[in-house]
C-alpha positions in Angstrom: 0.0 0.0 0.0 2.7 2.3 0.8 4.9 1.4 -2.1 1.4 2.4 -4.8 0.9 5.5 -2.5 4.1 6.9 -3.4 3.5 5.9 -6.8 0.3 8.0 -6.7 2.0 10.9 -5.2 4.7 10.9 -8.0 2.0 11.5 -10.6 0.8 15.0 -8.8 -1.9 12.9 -7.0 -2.2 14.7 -3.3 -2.2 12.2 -0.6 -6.3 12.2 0.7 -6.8 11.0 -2.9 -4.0 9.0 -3.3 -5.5 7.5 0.1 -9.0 7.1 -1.3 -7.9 5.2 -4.8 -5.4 2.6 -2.6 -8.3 1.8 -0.3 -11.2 1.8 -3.3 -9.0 -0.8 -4.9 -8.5 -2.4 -1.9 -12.2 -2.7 -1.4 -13.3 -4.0 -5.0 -10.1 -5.1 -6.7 -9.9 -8.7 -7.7 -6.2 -9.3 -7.2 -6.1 -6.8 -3.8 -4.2 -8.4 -0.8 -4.7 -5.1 1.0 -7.2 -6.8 3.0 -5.6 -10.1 3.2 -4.3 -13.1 1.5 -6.2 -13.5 -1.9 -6.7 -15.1 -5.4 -8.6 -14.7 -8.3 -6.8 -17.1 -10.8 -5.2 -20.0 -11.2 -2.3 -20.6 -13.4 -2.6 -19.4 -17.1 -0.4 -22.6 -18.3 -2.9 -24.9 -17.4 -6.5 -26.1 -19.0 -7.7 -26.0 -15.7 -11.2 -24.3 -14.6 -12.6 -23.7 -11.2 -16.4 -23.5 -10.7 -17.8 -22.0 -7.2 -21.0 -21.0 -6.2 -22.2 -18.5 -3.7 -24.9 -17.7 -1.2 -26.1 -21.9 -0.7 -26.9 -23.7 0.5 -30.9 -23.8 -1.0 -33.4 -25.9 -2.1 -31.6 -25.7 -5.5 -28.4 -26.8 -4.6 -29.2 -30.6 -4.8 -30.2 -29.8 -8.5 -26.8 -28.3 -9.4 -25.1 -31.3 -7.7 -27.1 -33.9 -9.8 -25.7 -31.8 -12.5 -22.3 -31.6 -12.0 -21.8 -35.4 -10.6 -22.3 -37.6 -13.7 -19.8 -34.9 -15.2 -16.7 -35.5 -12.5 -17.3 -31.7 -11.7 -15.6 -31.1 -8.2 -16.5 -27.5 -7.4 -16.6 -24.7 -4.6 -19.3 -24.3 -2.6 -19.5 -20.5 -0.4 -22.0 -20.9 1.8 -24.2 -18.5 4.4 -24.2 -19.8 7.8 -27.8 -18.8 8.3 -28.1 -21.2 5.4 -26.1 -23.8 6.5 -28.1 -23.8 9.9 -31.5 -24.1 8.1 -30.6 -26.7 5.4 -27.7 -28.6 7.3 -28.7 -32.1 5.5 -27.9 -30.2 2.2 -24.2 -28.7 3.0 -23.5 -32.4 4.2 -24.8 -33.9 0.9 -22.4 -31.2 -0.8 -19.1 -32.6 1.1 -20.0 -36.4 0.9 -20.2 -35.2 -3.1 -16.9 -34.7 -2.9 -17.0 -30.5 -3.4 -14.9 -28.5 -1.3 -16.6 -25.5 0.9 -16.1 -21.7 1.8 -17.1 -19.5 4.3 -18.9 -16.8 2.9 -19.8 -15.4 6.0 -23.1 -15.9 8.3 -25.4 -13.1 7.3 -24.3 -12.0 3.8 -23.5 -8.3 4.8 -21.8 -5.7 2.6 -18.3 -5.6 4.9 -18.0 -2.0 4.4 -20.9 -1.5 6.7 -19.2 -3.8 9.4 -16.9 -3.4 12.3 -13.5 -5.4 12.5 -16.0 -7.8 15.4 -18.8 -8.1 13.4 -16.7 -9.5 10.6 -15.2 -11.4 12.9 -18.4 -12.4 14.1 -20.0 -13.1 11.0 -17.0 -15.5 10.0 -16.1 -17.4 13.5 -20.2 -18.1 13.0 -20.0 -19.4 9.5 -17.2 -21.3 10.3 -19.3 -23.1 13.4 -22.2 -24.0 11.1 -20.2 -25.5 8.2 -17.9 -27.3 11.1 -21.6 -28.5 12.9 -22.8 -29.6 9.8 -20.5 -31.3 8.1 -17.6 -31.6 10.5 -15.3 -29.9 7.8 -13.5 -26.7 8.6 -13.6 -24.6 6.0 -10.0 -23.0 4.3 -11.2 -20.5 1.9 -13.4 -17.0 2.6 -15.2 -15.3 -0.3 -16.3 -11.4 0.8 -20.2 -10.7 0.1 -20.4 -8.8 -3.0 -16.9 -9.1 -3.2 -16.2 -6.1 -1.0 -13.7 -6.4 1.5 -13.0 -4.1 4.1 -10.9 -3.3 7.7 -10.6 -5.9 10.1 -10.8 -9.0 7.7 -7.1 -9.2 7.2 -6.5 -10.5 11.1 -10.2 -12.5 11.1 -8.6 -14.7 8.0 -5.3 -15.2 9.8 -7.3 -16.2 13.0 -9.2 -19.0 11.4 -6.5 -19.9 8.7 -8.4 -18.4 5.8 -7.3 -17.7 2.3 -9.8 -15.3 0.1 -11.3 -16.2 -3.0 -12.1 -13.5 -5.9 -13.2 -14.6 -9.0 -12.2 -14.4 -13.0 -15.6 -13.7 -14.1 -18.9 -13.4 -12.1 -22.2 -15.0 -14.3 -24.8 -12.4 -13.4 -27.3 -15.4 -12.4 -29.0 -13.8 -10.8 -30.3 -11.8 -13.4 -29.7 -13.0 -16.7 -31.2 -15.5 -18.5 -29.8 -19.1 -19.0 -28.5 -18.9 -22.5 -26.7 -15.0 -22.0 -25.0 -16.9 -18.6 -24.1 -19.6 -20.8 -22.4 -17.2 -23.8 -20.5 -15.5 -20.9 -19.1 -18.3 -19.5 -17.8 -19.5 -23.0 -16.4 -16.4 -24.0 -14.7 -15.6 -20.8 -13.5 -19.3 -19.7 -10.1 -19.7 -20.1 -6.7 -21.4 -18.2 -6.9 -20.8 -14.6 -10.5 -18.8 -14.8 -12.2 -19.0 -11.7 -16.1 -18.6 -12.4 -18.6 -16.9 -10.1 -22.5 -18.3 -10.0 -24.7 -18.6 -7.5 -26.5 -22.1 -5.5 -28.0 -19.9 -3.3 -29.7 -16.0 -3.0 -27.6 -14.3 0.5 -29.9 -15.6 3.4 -33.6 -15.2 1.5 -35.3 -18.7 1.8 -37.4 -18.5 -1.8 -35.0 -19.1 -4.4 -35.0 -19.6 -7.6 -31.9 -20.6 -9.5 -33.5 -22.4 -12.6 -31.3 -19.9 -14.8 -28.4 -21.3 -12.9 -28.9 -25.4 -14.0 -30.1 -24.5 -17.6 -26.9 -22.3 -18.2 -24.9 -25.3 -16.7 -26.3 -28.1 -18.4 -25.4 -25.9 -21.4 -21.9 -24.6 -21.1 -20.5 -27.5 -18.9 -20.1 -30.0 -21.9 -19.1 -27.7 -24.4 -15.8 -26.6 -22.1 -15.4 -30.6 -21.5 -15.0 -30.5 -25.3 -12.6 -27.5 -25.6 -10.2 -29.5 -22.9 -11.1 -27.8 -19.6 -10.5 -29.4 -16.4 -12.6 -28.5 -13.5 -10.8 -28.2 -9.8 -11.9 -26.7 -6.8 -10.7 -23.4 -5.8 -8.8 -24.4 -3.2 -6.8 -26.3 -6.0 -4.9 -22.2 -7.0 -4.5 -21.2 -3.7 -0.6 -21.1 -2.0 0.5 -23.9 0.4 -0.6 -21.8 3.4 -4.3 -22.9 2.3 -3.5 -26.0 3.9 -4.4 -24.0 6.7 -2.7 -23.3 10.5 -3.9 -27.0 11.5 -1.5 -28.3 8.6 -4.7 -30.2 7.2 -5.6 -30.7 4.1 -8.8 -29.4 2.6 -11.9 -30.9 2.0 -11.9 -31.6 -1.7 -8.4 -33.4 -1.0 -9.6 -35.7 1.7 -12.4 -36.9 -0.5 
């Protein structure tokens, strides 16, 4: 931070805006460590692909993994804890698939609006409800909206968490199935890590039939182009093993 302040001030930038840019990027960027350890890619010599989903789990999550199982498709899985505690069976079901999970915090809040204990708060609960329910501690954190903020950086290093951007996010929440499908096809390439959702934050109507069309579309077309499929966890630095030295989920299964 100090090194692209300086940068900023060379330019004729003064240093409240210099200040404000650093910490905007900080906030959004993709690639920012400013708020802790973080990737969005995997490496770019490598047909490799990884698939996550956010805001689960729902009633629709069971759908995506009847999908992605006769495929081999070992994917990500962030999950709400206020999720997790109403549909415990269904985070279970997503582990004994063989997918790995993230904590994706307990409430789905903009961090932003948070104090450093409430986002400690939010993820020490997240990480309780994944651990009750499917007796997995979770290794990777995805921020809500992708913001990150103040007081995440030492609430990652306390539980032995490693963030998780994304490549390209699949606006499925919004689009239909065949524009989510085109995306994904244009954008998917060596190390891309692809944002959709299982889930909708905490809400318990969901509907995420736009979500299973767009896969059933796009995931045998990248099959044919070569693509592997790996967990997130799978472009993430040795420290992902985490402080306890274990290995993660999707390895142990």
């Amino acid at each position: 931070m100090i090194m692209v302040t300086g940068m900023l001030l060379e330019i004729g930038i003064g240093v409240p805006a210099a200040a404000a840019l650093v910490v905007g990027y900080g906030v959004r960027g993709r690639s920012s460590r400013l708020f802790g350890p973080n990737v969005w890619h995997g490496p770019r010599d490598q047909k490799l692909v990884a698939l996550t989903f956010d805001d689960g789990p729902s009633e629709w999550t069971p759908h995506i993994l009847e999908i992605l199982d006769p495929l081999n498709v070992h994917a990500t899985f962030f999950e709400c804890g206020s999720n997790v505690a109403r549909l415990p069976q269904i985070s279970r079901q997503v582990v004994q698939a063989g997918h790995e999970i993230g904590n994706h915090t307990y409430s789905h809040p903009r961090l932003i609006t948070c104090s450093a204990e409430r986002i400690r708060q939010e993820i020490a609960d997240t990480q309780k409800a994944l651990e009750d329910a499917t007796g997995k501690s979770p290794r990777l954190f995805r921020a809500p909206y992708g913001l990150k903020w103040f007081g995440l950086r030492p609430a990652l290093e306390e539980f032995g968490l490693t963030g998780v951007m994304w490549t390209t996010i699949c606006y499925d929440w919004e689009w239909e199935a065949d524009e989510i499908a085109e995306l994904v096809l244009d954008k998917a390439a060596n190390g891309a890590i692809l944002c959709l959702h299982d889930g909708d934050r905490v809400k318990e109507k969901v509907d995420r039939r736009r979500t299973v069309k767009a896969l059933q579309h796009f995931l045998p077309r990248l099959y044919e182009r070569g693509f592997r499929f790996v967990p997130a966890g799978t472009f993430c630095p040795p420290r992902y093993a985490g402080q306890s030295g274990k290995e993660p989920a999707s390895r142990l299964t």
